[in-house]
C-alpha positions in Angstrom: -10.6 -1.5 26.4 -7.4 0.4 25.6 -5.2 -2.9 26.7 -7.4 -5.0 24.7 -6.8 -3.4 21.7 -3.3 -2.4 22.3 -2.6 -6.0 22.7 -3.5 -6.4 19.1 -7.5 -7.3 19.3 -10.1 -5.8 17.6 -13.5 -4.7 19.7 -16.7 -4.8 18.0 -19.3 -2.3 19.3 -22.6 -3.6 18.8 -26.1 -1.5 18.7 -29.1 -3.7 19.1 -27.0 -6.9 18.5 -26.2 -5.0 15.7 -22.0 -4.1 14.9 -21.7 -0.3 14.8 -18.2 0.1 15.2 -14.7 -1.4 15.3 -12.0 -0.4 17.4 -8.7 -1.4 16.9 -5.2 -0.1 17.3 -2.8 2.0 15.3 -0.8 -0.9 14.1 -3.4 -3.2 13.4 -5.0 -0.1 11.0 -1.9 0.4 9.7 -1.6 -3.0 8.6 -5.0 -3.3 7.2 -4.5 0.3 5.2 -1.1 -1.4 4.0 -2.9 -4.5 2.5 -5.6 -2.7 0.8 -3.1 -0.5 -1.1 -1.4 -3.6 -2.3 -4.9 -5.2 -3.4 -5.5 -2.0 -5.3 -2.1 -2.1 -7.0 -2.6 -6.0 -7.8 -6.4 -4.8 -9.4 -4.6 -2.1 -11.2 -2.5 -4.8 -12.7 -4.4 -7.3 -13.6 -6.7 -4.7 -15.5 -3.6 -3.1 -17.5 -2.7 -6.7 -18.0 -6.2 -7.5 -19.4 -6.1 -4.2 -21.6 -3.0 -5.4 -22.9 -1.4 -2.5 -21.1 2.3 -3.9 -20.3 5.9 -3.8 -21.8 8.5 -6.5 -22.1 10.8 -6.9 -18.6 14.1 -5.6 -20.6 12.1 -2.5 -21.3 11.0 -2.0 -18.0 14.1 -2.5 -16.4 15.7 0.0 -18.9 13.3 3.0 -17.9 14.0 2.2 -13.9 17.3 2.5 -14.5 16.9 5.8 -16.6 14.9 7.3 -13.6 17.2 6.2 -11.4 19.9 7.7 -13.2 18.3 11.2 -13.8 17.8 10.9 -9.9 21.1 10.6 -8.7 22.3 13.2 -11.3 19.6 15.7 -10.0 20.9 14.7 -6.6 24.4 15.4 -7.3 23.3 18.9 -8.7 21.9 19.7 -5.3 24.7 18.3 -2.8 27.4 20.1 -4.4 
């Protein structure tokens, strides 16, 4: 079973002809965990998008640069 799954399959355990459980490997877990934060993120979207919820791209781009400015000054502060 462990080479099964290590080689990247998924086992179905079945009670009754009925699936119970799924075994699979880290990776594969990983991966899934992975896609289903990006689905949430693309949901999150697409519901700020229908609330009106969004800000022109210059904007945007201005307040990434901001925190990425105050980062590398906090960072500065803390090497020296």
């Amino acid at each position: 079973m462990v080479q099964q799954v290590s080689a990247g399959r998924s086992l179905i355990i079945t009670q009754n002809g009925e699936a119970k459980m799924v075994v699979m490997g880290v990776e594969e877990y990983d991966r899934i965990q992975s896609t289903l934060a990006l689905l949430r993120i693309i949901q999150h979207s697409e519901t700020d998008i229908r609330k009106g919820r969004t800000i022109p791209q210059d904007e945007a781009f201005k307040r990434i640069e901001t925190i990425i400015d105050a980062a590398k000054r906090n960072r500065k502060r803390f090497d020296s």
